[in-house]
LUMZA-52230 format. One record per atom (N, C-alpha, C): residue number from 1; residue in three letters; atom name; x, y, z. Coordinates in steps of 0.001 Angstrom, whole numbers, plus 500000, padded with zeros to 6 digits. Each point is the difference from the previous one (the first is absolute). Layout:
N
<num = NUM | residuo = ALA | atomo = CA | xx = X | yy = Y | zz = Z>;
...
//
This chain:
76
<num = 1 | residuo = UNK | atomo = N | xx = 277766 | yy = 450284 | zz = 411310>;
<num = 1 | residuo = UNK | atomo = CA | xx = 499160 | yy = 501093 | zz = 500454>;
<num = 1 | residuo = UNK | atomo = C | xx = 499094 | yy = 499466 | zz = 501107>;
<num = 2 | residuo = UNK | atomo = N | xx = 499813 | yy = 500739 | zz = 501159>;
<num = 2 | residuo = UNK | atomo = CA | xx = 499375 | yy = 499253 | zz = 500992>;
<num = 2 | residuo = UNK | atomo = C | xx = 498758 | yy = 500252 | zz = 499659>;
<num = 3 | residuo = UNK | atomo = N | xx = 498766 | yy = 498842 | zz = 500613>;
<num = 3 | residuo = UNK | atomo = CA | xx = 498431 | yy = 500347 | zz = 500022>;
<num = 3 | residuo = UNK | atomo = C | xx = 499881 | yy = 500975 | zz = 501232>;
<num = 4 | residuo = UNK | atomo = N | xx = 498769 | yy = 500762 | zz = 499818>;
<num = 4 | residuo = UNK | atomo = CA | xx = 499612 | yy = 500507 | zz = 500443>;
<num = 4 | residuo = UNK | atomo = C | xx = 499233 | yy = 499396 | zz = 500704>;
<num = 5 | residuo = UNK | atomo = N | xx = 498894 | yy = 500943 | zz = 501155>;
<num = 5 | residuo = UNK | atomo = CA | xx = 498973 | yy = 499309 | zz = 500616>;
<num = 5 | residuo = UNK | atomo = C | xx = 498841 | yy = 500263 | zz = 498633>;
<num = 6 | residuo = UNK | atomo = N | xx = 499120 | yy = 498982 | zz = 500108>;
<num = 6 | residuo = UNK | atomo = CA | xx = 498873 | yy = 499687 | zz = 499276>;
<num = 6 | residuo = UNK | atomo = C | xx = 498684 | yy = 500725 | zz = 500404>;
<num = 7 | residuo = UNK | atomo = N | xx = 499299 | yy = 500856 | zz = 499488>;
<num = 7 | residuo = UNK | atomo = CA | xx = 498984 | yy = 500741 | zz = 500986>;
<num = 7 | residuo = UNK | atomo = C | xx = 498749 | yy = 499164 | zz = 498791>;
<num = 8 | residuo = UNK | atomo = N | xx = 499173 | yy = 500523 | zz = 501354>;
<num = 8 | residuo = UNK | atomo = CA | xx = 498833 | yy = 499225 | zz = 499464>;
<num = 8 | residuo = UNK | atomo = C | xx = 498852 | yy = 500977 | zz = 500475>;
<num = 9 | residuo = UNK | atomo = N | xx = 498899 | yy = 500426 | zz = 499281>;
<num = 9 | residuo = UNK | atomo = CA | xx = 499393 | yy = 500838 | zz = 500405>;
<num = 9 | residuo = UNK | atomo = C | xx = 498841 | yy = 499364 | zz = 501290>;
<num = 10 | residuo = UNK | atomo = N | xx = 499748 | yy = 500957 | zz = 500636>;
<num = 10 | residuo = UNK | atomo = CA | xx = 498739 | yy = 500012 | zz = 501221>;
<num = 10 | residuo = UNK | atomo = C | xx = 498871 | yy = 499868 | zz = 498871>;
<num = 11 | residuo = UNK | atomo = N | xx = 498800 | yy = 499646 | zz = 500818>;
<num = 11 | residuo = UNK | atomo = CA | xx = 498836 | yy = 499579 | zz = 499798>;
<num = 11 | residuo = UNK | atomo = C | xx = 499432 | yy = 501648 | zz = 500016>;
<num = 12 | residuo = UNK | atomo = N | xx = 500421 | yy = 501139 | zz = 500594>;
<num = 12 | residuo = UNK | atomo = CA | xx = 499514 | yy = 500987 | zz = 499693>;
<num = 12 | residuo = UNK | atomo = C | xx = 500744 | yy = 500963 | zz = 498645>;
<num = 13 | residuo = UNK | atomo = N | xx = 501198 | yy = 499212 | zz = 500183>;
<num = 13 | residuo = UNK | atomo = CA | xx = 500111 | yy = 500227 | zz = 498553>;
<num = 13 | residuo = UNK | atomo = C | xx = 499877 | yy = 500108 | zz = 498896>;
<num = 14 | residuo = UNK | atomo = N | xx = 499796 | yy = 498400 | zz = 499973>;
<num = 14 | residuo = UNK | atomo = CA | xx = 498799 | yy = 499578 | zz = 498825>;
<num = 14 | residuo = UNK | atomo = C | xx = 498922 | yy = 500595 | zz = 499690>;
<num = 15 | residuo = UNK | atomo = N | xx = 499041 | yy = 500544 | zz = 501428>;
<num = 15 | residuo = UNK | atomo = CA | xx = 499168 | yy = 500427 | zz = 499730>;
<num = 15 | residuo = UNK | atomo = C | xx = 499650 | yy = 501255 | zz = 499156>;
<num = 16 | residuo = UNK | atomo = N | xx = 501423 | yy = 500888 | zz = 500606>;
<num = 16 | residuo = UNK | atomo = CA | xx = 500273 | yy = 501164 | zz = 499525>;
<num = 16 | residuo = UNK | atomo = C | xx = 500475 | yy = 500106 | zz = 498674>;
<num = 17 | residuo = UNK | atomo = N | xx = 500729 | yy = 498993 | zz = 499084>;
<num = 17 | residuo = UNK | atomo = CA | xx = 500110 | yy = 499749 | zz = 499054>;
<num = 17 | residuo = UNK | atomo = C | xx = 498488 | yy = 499982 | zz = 499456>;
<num = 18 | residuo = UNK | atomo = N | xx = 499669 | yy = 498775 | zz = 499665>;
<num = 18 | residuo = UNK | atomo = CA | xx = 498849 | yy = 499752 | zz = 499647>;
<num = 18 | residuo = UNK | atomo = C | xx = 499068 | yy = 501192 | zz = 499988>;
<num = 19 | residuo = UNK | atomo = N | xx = 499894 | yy = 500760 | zz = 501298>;
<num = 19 | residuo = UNK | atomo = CA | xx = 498615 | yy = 501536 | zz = 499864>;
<num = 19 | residuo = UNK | atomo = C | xx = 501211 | yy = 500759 | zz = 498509>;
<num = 20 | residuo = UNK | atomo = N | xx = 500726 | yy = 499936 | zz = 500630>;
<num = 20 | residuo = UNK | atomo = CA | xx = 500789 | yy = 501211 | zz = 498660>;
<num = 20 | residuo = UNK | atomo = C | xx = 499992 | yy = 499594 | zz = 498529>;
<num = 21 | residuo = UNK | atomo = N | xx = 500169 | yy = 498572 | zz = 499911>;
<num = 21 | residuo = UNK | atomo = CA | xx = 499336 | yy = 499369 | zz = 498268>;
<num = 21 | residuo = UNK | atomo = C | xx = 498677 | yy = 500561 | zz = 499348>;
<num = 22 | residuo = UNK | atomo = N | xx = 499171 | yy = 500168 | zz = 501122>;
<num = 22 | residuo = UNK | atomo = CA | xx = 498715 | yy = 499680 | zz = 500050>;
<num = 22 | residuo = UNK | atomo = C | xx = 499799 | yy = 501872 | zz = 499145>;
<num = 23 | residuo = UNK | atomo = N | xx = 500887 | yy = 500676 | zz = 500112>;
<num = 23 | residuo = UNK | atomo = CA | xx = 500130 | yy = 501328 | zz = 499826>;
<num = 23 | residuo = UNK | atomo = C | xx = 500202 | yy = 500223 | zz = 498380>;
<num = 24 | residuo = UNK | atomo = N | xx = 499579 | yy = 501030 | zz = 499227>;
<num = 24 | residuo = UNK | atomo = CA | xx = 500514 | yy = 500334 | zz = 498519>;
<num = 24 | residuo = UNK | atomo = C | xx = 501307 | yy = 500178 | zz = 499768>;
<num = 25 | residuo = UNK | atomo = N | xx = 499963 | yy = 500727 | zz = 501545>;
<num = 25 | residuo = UNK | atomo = CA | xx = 501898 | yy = 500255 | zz = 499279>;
<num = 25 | residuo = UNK | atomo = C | xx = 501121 | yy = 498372 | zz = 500814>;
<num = 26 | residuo = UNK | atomo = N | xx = 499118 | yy = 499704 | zz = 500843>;
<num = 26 | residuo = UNK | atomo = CA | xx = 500638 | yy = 498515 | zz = 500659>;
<num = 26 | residuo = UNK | atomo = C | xx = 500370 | yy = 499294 | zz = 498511>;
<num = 27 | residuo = UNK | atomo = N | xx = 499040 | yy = 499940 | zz = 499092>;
<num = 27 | residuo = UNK | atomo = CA | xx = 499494 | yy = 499334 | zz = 499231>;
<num = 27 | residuo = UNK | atomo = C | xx = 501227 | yy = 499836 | zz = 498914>;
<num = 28 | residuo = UNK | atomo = N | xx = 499953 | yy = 501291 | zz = 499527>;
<num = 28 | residuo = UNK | atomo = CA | xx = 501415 | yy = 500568 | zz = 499568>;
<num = 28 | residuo = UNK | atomo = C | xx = 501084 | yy = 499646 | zz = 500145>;
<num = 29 | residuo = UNK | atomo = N | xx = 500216 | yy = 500382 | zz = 501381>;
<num = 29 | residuo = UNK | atomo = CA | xx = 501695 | yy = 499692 | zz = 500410>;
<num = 29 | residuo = UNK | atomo = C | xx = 499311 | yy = 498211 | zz = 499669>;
<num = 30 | residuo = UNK | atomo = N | xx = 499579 | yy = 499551 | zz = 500687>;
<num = 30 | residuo = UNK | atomo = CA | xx = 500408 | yy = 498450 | zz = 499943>;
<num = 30 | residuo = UNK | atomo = C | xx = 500653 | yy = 499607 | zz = 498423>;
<num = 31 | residuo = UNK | atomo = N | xx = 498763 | yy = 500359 | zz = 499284>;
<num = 31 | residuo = UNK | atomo = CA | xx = 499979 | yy = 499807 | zz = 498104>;
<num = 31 | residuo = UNK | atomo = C | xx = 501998 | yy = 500296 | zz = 499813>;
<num = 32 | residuo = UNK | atomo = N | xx = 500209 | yy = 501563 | zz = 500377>;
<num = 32 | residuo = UNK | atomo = CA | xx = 501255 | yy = 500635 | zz = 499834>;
<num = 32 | residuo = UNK | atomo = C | xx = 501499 | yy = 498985 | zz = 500888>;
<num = 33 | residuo = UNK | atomo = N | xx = 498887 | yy = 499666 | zz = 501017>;
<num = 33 | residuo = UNK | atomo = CA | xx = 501412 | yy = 498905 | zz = 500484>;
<num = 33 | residuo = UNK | atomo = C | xx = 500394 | yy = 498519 | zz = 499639>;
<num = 34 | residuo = UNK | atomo = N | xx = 498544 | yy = 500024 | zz = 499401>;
<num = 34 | residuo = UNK | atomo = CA | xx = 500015 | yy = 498012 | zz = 498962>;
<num = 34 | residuo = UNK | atomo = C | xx = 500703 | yy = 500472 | zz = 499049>;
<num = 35 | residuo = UNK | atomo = N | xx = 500145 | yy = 500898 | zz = 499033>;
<num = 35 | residuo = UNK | atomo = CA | xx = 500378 | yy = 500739 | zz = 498756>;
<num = 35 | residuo = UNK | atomo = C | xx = 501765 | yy = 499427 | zz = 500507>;
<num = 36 | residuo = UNK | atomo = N | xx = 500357 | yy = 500870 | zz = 500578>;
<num = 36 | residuo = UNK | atomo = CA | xx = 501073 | yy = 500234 | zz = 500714>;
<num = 36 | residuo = UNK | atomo = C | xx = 500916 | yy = 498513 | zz = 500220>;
<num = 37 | residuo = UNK | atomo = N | xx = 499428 | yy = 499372 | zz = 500698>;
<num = 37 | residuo = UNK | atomo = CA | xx = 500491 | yy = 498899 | zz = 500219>;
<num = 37 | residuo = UNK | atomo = C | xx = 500011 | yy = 499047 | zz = 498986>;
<num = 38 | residuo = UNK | atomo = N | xx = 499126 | yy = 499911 | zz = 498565>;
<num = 38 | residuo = UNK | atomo = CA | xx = 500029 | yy = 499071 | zz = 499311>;
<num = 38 | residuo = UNK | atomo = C | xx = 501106 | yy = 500640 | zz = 499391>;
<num = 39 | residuo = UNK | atomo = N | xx = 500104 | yy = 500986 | zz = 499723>;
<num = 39 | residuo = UNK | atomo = CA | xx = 500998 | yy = 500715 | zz = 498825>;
<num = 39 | residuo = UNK | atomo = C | xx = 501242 | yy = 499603 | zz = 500990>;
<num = 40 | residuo = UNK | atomo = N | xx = 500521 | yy = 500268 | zz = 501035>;
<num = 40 | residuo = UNK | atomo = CA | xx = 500960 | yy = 499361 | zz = 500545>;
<num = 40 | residuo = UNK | atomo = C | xx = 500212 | yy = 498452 | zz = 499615>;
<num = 41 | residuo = UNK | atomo = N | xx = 499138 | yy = 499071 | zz = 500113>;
<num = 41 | residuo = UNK | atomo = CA | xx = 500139 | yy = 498783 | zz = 499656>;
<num = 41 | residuo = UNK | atomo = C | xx = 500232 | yy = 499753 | zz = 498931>;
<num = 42 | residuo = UNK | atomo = N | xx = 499548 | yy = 500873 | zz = 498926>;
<num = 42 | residuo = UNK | atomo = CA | xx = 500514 | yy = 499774 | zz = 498818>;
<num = 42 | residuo = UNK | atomo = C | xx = 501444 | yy = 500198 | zz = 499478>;
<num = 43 | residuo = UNK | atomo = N | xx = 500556 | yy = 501378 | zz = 500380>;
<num = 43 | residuo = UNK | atomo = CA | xx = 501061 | yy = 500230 | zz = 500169>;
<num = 43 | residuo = UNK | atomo = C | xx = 501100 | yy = 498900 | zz = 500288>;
<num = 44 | residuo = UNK | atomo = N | xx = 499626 | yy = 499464 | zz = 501234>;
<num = 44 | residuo = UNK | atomo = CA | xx = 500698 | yy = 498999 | zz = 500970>;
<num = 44 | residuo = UNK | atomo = C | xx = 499896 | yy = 498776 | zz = 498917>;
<num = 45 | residuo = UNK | atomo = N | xx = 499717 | yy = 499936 | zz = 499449>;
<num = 45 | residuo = UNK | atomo = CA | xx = 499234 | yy = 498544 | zz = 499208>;
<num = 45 | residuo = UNK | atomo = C | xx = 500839 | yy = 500408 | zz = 498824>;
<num = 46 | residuo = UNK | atomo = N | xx = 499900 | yy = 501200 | zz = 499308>;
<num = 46 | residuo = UNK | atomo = CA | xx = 500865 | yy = 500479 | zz = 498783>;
<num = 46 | residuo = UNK | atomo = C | xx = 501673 | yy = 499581 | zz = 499717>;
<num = 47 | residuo = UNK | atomo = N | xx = 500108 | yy = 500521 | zz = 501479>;
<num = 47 | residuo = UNK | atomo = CA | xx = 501185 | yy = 499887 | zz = 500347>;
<num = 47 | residuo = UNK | atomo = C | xx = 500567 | yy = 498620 | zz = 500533>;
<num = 48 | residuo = UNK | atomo = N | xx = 499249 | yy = 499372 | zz = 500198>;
<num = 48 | residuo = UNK | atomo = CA | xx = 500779 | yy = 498683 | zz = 500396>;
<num = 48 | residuo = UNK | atomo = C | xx = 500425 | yy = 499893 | zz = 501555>;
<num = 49 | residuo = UNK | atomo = N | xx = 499555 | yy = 501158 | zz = 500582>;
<num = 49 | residuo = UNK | atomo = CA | xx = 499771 | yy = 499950 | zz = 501464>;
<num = 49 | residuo = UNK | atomo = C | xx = 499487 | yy = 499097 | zz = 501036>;
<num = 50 | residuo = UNK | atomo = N | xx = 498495 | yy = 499871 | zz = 499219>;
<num = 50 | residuo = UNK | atomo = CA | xx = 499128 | yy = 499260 | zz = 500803>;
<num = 50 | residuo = UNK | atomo = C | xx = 499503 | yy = 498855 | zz = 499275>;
<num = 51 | residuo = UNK | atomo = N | xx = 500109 | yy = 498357 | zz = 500037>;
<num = 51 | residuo = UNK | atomo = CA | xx = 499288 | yy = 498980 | zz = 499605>;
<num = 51 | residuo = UNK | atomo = C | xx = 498550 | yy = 500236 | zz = 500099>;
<num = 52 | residuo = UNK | atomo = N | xx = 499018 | yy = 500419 | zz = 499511>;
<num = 52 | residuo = UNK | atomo = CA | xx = 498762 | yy = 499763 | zz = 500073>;
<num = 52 | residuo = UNK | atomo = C | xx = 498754 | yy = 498823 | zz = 500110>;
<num = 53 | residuo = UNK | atomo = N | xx = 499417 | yy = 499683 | zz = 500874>;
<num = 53 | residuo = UNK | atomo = CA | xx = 499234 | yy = 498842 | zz = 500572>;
<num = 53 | residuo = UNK | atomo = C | xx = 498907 | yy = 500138 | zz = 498586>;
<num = 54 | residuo = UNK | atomo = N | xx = 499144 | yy = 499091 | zz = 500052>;
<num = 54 | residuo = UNK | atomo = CA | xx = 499039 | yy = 499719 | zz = 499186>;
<num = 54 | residuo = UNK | atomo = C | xx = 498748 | yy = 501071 | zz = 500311>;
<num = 55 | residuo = UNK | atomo = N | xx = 499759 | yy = 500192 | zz = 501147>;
<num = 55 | residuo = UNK | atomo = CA | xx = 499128 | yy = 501107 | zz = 500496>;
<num = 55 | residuo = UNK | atomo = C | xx = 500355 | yy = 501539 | zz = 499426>;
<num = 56 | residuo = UNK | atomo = N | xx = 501177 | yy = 500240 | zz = 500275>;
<num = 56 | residuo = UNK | atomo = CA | xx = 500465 | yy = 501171 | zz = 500039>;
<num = 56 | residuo = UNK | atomo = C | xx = 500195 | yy = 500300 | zz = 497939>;
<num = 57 | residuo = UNK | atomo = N | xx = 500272 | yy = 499030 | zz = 499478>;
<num = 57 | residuo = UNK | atomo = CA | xx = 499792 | yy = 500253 | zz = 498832>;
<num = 57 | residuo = UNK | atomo = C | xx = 498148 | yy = 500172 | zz = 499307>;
<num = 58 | residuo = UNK | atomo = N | xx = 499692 | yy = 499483 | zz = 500782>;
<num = 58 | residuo = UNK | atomo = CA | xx = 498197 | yy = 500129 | zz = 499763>;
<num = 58 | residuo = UNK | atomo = C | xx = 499597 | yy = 501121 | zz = 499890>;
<num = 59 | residuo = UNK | atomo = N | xx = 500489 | yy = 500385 | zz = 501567>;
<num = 59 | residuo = UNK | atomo = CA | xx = 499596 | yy = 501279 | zz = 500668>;
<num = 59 | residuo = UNK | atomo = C | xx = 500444 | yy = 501142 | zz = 499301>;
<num = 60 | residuo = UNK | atomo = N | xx = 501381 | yy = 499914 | zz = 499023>;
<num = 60 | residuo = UNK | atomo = CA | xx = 500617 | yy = 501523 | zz = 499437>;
<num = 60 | residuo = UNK | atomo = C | xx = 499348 | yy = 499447 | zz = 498444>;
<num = 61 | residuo = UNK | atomo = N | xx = 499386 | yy = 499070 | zz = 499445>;
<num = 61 | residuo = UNK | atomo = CA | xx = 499580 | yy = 500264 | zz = 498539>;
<num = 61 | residuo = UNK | atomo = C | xx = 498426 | yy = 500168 | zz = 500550>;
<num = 62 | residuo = UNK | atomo = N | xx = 499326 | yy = 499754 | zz = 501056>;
<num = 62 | residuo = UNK | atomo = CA | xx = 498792 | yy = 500596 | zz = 500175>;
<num = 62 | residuo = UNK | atomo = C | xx = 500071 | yy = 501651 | zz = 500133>;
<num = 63 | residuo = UNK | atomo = N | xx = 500951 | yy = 500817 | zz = 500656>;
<num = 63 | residuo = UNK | atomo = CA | xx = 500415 | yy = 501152 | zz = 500144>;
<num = 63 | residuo = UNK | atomo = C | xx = 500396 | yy = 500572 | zz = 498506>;
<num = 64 | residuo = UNK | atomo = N | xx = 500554 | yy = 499561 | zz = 499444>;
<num = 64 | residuo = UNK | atomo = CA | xx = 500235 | yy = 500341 | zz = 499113>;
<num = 64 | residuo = UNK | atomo = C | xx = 498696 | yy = 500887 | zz = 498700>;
<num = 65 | residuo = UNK | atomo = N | xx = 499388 | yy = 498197 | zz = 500268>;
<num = 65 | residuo = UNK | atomo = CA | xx = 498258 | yy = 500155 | zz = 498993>;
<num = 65 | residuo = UNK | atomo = C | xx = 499516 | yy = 501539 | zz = 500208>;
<num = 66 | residuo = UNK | atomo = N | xx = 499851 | yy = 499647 | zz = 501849>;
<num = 66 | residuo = UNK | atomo = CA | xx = 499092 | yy = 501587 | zz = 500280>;
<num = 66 | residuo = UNK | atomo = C | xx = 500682 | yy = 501169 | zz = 499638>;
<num = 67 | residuo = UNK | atomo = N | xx = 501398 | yy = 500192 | zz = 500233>;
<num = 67 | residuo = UNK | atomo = CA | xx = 500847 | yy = 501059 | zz = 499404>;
<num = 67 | residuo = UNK | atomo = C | xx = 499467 | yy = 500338 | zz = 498521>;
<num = 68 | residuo = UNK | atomo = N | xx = 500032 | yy = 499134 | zz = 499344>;
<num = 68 | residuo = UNK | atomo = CA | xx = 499452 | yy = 500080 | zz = 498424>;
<num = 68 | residuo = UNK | atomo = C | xx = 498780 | yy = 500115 | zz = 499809>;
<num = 69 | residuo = UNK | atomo = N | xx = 499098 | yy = 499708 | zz = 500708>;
<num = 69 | residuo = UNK | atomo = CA | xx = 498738 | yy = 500487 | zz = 500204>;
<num = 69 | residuo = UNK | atomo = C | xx = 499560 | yy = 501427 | zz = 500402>;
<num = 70 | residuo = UNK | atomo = N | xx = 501029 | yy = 500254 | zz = 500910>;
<num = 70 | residuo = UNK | atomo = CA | xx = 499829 | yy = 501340 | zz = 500574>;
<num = 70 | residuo = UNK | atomo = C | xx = 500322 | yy = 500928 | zz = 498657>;
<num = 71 | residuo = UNK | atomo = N | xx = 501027 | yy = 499869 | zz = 499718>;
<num = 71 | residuo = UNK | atomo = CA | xx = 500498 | yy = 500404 | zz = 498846>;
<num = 71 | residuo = UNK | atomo = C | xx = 499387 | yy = 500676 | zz = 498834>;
<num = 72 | residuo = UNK | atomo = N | xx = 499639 | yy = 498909 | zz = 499598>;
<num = 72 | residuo = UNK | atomo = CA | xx = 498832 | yy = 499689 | zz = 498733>;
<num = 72 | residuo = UNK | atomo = C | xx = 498554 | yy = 501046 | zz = 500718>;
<num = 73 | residuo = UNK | atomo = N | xx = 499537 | yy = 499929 | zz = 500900>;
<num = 73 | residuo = UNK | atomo = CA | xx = 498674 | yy = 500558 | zz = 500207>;
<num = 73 | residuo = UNK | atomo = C | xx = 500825 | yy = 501776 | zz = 500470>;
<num = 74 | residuo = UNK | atomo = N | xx = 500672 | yy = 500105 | zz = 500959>;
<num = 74 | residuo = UNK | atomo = CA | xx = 500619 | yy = 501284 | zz = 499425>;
<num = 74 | residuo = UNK | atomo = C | xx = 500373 | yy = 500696 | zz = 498858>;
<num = 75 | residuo = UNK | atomo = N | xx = 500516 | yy = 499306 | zz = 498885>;
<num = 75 | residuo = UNK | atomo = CA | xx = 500486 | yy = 500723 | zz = 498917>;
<num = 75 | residuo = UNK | atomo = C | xx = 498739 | yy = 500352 | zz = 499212>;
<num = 76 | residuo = UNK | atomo = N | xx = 498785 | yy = 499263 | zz = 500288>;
<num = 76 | residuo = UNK | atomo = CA | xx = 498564 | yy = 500491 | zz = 499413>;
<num = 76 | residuo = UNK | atomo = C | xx = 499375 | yy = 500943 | zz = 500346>;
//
């Protein structure tokens, strides 16, 4: 499969990122797109897809905690 070109964002990009975090609903989507991507990794990881680094296993049982946290203080 060939690579693609590699994009890399502008510095006004960033910026524009960053003002839109800074937002409730920025706030959101970001939360909704970390969500997103760990549950992919897990998947990938389930399956035997993806070898997982030492980080990346950190990073999805820290995700995890807050999931169960969220959880737990919702169901109250």
């Amino acid at each position: 499969m060939p690579q693609g070109e590699l994009w890399e964002a502008t510095p006004r990009d960033k910026l524009r990122a960053e003002a839109a975090r800074s937002t409730p609903s920025g706030q959101i989507l970001a939360r909704e797109i970390h969500d997103l991507c760990m549950q992919s990794l897990d998947i990938r990881i389930a399956k035997g897809t993806y070898t997982p680094t030492a980080e990346d296993l950190k990073n999805l049982e820290e995700w995890r905690k807050e999931k169960a946290q969220q959880e737990d203080s919702s169901a109250e």
